[in-house]
BATOR-255122 format. One record per residue (C-alpha): residue in one letter; x, y, z. Coordinates in steps of 0.25 Angstrom, whole numbers, padded with zeros to 4 digits, always signed. Layout:
BEGIN
aXYZ/...
END
This chain:
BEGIN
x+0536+0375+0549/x+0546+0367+0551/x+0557+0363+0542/x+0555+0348+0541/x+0540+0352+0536/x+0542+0361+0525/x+0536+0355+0513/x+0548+0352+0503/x+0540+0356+0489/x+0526+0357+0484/x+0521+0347+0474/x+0507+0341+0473/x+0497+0353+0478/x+0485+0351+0486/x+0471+0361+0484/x+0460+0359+0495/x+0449+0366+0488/x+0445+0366+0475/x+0436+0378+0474/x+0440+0391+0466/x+0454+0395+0474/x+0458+0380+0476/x+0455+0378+0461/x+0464+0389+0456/x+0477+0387+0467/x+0476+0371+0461/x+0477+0377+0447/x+0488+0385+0452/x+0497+0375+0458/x+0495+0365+0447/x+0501+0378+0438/x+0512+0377+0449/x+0515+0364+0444/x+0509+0356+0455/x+0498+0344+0455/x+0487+0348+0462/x+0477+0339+0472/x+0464+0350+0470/x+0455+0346+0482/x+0439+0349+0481/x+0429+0343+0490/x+0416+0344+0481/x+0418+0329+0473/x+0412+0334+0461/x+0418+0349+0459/x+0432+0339+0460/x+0428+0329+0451/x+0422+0339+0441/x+0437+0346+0441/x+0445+0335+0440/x+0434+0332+0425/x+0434+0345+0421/x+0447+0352+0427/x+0437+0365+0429/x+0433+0370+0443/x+0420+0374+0436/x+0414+0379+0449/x+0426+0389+0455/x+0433+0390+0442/x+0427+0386+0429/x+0435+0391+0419/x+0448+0386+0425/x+0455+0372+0423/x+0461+0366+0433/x+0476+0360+0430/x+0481+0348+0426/x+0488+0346+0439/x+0475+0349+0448/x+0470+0336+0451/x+0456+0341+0458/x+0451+0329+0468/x+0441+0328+0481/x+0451+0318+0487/x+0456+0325+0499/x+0468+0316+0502/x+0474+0320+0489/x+0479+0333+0497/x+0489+0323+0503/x+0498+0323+0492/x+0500+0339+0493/x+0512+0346+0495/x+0505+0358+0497/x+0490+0360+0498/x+0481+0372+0497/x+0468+0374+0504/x+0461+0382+0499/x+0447+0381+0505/x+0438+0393+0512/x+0444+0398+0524/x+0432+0395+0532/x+0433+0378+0527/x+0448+0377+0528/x+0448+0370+0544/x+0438+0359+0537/x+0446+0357+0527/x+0460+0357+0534/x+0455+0348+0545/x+0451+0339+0531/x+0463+0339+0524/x+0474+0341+0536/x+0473+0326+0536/x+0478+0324+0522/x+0490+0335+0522/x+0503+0333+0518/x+0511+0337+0531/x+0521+0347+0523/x+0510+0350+0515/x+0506+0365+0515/x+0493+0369+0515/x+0492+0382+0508/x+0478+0389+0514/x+0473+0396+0500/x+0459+0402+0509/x+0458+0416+0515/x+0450+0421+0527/x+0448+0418+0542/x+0442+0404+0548/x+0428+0410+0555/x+0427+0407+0569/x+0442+0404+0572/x+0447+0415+0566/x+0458+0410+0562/x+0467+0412+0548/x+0469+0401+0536/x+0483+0398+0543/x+0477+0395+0555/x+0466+0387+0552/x+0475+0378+0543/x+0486+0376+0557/x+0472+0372+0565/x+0470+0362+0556/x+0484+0358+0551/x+0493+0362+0560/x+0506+0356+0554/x+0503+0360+0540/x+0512+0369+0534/x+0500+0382+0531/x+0501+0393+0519/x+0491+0403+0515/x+0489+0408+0500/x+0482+0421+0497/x+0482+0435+0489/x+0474+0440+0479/x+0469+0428+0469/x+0456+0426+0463/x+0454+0409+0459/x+0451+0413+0445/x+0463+0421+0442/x+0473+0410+0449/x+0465+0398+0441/x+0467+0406+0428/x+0483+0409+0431/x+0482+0423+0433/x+0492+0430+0437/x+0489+0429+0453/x+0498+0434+0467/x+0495+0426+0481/x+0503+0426+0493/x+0506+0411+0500/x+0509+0413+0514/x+0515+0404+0527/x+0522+0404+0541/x+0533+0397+0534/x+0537+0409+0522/x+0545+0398+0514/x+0534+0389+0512/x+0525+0401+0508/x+0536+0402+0498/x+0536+0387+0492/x+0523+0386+0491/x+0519+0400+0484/x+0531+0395+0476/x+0524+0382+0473/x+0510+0388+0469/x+0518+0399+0460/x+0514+0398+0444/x+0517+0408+0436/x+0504+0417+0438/x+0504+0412+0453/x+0512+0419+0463/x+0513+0417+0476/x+0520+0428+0486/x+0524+0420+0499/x+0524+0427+0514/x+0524+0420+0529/x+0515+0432+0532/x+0503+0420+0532/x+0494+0428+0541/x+0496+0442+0532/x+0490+0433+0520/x+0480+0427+0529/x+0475+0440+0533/x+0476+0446+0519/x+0467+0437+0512/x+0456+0435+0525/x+0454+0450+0527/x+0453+0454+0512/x+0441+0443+0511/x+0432+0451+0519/x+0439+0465+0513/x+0435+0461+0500/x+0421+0459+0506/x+0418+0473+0510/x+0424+0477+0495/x+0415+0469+0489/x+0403+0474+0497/x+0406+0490+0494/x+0407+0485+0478/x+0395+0478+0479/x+0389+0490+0484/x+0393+0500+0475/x+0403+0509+0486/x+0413+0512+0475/x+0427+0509+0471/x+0431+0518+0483/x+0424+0512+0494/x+0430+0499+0487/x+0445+0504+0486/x+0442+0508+0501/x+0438+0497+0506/x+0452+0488+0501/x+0460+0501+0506/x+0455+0500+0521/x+0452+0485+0521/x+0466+0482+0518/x+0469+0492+0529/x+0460+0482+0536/x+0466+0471+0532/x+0482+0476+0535/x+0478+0478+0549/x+0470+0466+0552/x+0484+0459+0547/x+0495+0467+0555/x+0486+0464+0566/x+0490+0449+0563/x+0503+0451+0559/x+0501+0451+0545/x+0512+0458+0537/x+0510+0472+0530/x+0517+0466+0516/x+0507+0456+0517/x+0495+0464+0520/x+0499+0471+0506/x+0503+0461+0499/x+0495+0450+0490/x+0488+0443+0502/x+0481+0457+0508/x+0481+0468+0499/x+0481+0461+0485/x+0471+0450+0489/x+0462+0462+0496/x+0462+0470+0481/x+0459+0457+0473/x+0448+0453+0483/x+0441+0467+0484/x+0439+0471+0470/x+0435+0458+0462/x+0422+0449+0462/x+0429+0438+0460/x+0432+0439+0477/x+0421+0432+0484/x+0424+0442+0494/x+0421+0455+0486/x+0410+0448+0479/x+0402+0446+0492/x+0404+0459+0495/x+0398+0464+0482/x+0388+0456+0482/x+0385+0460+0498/x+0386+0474+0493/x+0375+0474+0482/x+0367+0468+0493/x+0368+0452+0493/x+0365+0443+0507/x+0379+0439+0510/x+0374+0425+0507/x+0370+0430+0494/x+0385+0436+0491/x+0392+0423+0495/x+0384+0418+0483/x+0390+0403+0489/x+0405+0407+0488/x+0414+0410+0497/x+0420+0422+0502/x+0430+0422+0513/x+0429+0435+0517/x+0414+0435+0523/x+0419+0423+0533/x+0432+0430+0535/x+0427+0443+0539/x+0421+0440+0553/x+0434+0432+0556/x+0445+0444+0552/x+0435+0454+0560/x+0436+0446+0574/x+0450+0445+0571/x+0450+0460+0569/x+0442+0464+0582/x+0451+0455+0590/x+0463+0463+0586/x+0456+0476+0586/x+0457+0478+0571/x+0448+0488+0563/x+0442+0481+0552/x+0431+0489+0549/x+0429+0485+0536/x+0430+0469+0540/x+0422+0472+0550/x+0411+0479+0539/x+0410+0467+0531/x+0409+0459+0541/x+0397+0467+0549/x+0391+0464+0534/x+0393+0450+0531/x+0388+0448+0546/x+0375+0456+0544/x+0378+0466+0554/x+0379+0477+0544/x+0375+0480+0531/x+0382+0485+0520/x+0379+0500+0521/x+0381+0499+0535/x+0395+0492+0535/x+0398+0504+0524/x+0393+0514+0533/x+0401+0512+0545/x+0414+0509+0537/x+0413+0523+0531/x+0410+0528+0547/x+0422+0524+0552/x+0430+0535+0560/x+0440+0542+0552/x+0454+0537+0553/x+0468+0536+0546/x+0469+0527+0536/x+0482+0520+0540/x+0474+0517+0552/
END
């Protein structure tokens, strides 16, 4: 970015979503000692908040903060100095192509969803520089569950971009006392960390659900985060972030907790749900993100067995035994391979 585009300082923050995630980030930046512009499309959820100050459908037992000021008025975002989009992966072209309109120029947009655009392929990042080429373009991420960071629990993310300094302002803008953010320009390394441990978290869930024991389960993380480490050095992701808060913390915290969409479908696939059963009408990220980090795999020639079991069983083409089966059927080989 260049220098005469560098935003100067962060004041008003602007949240595109109002669900669960979006409620608790405004929380958080309001406790940043920000005003906040909470932006929410369904008229009566927003008007509901803005009475009660209560998300009663994501987060009932949360209040939002004074300085959140909840509105379906999409031109408000124009007074942002930084906004955060946190929307599903598979909506966030619709909703850039929306809102582009309405950005502040040296306003970043900080992309707060985790997974891979089906049909394009194509990374948060690279969705958002489609859409909104001249836009300055962060990506938030690590292991955080809405709840915990709505509450002020003490909580660890990383903020990544091209541009390591404004990584830096901007996890130092959004900082509060149990809200910390590690900064890295390793932005592809978090991309990849918090996709991949989407659909990870899936195949965890389905071996809980179907009763395969805390061993299959600390397998499974063990060799999907081997999974996971070489699909990211084949993209030129960074060992430390691999390891770090975006990819291996966020991998523990998703595969070993219900409160994950993710591991929940799984379980609920496990005990023997239809997968439309286990979405239940929520979202889980990892069941469109699996067919979309598998054909990046195969074009790069990367083993992802266990990717590649989750997503022969989201697609019907194998059942659960089955998937099991020809995991524990693989040839022998080294474990550092």
């Amino acid at each position: 970015m260049n220098e005469n585009r560098q935003p100067r300082g962060f004041t008003r923050v602007g949240v595109i979503g109002a669900g669960a995630w979006g409620t608790a980030l405004a929380n958080v930046a309001a406790r940043a000692g920000h005003p906040v512009d909470l932006w929410g499309r369904d008229t009566k959820q927003i008007e509901a908040l803005c009475k009660e100050r209560v998300n009663t459908q994501h987060l009932p037992d949360i209040r939002l903060e004074q300085a959140v000021a909840p509105t379906h008025d999409m031109h408000t975002i124009h007074q942002a100095d930084l906004v955060l989009a946190v929307v599903p992966t598979q909506s966030l072209r619709n909703v850039l192509r929306v809102f582009a309109p309405m950005l502040k120029n040296t306003a970043p947009l900080v992309i707060c969803a985790k997974g891979i655009e089906i049909g394009s392929g194509l990374f948060v990042s690279e969705i958002a520089r489609k859409i909104i080429p001249q836009q300055p373009v962060a990506v938030l991420s690590g292991p955080s569950f809405a709840h915990d960071v709505a509450r002020g629990l003490p909580t660890a993310v990383t903020i990544a971009a091209t541009d390591g300094r404004l990584a830096e302002r901007i996890g130092a803008a959004l900082a509060t006392p149990t809200f910390r953010l590690y900064h890295t320009d390793d932005l592809r390394g978090v991309e990849i960390g918090g996709a991949a441990k989407n659909v990870l978290a899936i195949a965890c869930g389905i071996a809980a659900g179907r009763g395969l024991g805390a061993s299959a389960g600390a397998a499974l993380v063990a060799r999907g985060f081997a999974e996971l480490s070489r699909f990211g050095r084949a993209f030129g992701a960074r060992s430390e972030t691999l390891m770090g808060l975006s990819g291996l913390g966020d991998l523990v915290l998703t595969c070993g907790s219900t409160q994950s969409r993710n591991f929940a479908l799984g379980v609920a696939l496990g005990k023997g749900a239809t997968l439309a059963d286990a979405r239940a009408g929520k979202l889980a990220e990892g069941a469109f993100t699996a067919s979309g980090i598998l054909e990046l795999a195969q074009r790069q020639q990367i083993d992802m067995p266990i990717a590649q079991a989750v997503d022969a069983v989201l697609s019907g083409k194998l059942s659960i035994d089955g998937a099991v089966d020809a995991l524990m059927a693989r040839p022998l080989r080294g474990e550092a391979s």
